[in-house]
N, C-alpha and C positions, 0 to 999 in steps of 0.2 A: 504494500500500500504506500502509494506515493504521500510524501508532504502536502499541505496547500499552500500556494501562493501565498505570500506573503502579502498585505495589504499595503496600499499606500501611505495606510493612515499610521502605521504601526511606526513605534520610536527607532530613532536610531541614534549611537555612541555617539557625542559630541559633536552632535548635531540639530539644528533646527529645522525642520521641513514646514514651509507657511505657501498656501494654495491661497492666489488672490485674482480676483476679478472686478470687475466692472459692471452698471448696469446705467444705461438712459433713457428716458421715457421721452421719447421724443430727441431729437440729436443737431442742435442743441437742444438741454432742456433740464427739466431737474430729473438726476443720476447719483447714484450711491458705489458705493467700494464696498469690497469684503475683502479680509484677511484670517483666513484658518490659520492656526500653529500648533503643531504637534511638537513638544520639546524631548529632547534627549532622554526627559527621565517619564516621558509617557502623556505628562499633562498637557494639555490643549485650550487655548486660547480662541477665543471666536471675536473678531473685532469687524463695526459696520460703521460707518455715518454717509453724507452725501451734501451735496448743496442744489439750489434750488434752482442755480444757470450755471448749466456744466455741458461738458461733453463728455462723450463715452471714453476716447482716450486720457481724458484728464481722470476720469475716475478708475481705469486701470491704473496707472503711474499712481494715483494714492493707495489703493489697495499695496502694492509693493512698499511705498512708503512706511506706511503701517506696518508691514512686516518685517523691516529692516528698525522702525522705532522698537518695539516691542520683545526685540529677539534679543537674546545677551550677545555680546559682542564677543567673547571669549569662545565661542564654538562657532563652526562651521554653519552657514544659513544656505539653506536649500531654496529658491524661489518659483514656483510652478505656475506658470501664468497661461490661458488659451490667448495672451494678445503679441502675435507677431508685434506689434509697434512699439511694445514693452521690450519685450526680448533680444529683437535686431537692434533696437536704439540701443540698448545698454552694453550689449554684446559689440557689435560693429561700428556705431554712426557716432555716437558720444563724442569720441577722439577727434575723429575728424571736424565733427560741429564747434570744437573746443577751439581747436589750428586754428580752422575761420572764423572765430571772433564770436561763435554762435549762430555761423550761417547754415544755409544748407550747399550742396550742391549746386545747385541754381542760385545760390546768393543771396533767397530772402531768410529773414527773422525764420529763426528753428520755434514749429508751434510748442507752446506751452513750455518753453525755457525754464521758467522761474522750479518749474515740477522737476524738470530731468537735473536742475543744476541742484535741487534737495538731495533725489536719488545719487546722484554722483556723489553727493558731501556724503552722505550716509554710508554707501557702501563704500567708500575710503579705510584702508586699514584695516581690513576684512575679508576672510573669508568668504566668499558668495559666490554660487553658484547656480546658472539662471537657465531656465528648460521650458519648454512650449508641449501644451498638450492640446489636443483638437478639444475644442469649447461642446459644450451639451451633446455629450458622446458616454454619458455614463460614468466618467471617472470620476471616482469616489470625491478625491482632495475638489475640484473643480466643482463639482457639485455643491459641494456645502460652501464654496467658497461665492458661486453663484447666486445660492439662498441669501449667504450674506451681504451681497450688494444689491439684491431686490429687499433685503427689510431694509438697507439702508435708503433707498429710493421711497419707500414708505415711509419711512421715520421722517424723512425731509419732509415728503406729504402731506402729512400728521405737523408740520412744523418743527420737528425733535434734528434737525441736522446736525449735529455736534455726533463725534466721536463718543461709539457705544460698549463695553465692551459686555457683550452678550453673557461672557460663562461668568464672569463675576454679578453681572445681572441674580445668572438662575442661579448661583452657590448660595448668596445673600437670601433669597428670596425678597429679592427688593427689585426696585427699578430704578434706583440710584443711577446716576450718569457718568460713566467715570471719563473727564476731559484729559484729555492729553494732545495738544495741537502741535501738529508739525512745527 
């Protein structure tokens, strides 16, 4: 009898694994982030907010954000995004957006600078390692990570936009807000 697969959500040594996504209701429009985090020692973090005039790219790039505030800096950070524009910027284009002063290619303003130039500062001095998975394809981390930038998209809705973090939410049984802003 074979083993099963291992899940994605299961811990791993000195490491953080955080699945984040994006959601907009309309593009532009009001949109939310999620950030799952599964830590080294098993525990998991669910963190959501959004704002009320956004795009879908700005609210992936904060999902990642969030997951680079919130992860300890002394281990390895795993980052699983379904947004190619997250991944290839961070991965490829950064550098060269940097050389040209923050251009692009063609020379205009790089969208959403002030987001990638956060991302850059944060992943500085660190460990990270950044991976694309096909978006609404069943996998597990992307899923909940999904879930959590459609409640954030709701929470905006509802007026509640500020940074949530769900599992201290349900541990509390409260609905205390816990803020932490970029």
């Amino acid at each position: 009898m074979s083993m099963p697969d291992a899940s994605v959500l299961d811990a791993k040594a000195n490491t953080t694994i955080a699945f984040t996504d994006g959601a907009c209701k309309g593009n532009p429009g009001a949109g939310g982030w999620g950030a799952y985090l599964v830590f080294a020692d098993g525990q998991t973090e669910a963190w959501c907010g959004g704002d009320s005039a956004t795009t879908n790219n700005r609210m992936e790039l904060m999902g990642a954000i969030y997951a680079l505030i919130n992860s300890p800096t002394d281990s390895t950070l795993e980052i699983w995004t379904d947004s190619s524009y997250v991944k290839n910027g961070i991965t490829q284009w950064i550098d060269g957006w940097k050389k040209k002063g923050w251009k692009t290619a063609n020379k205009k303003p790089v969208a959403n600078q002030d987001l990638w130039q956060q991302l850059d500062e944060l992943r500085q001095a660190r460990d990270v390692s950044w991976h694309w998975v096909k978006g609404h394809a069943g996998h597990e981390g992307n899923e909940k990570a999904d879930a959590l930038a459609n409640l954030g998209v709701e929470r905006v809705l509802a007026g509640n936009p500020d940074p949530y973090n769900t599992i201290a939410a349900t541990n509390t049984q409260s609905t205390k807000e816990v803020k932490k802003k970029p």
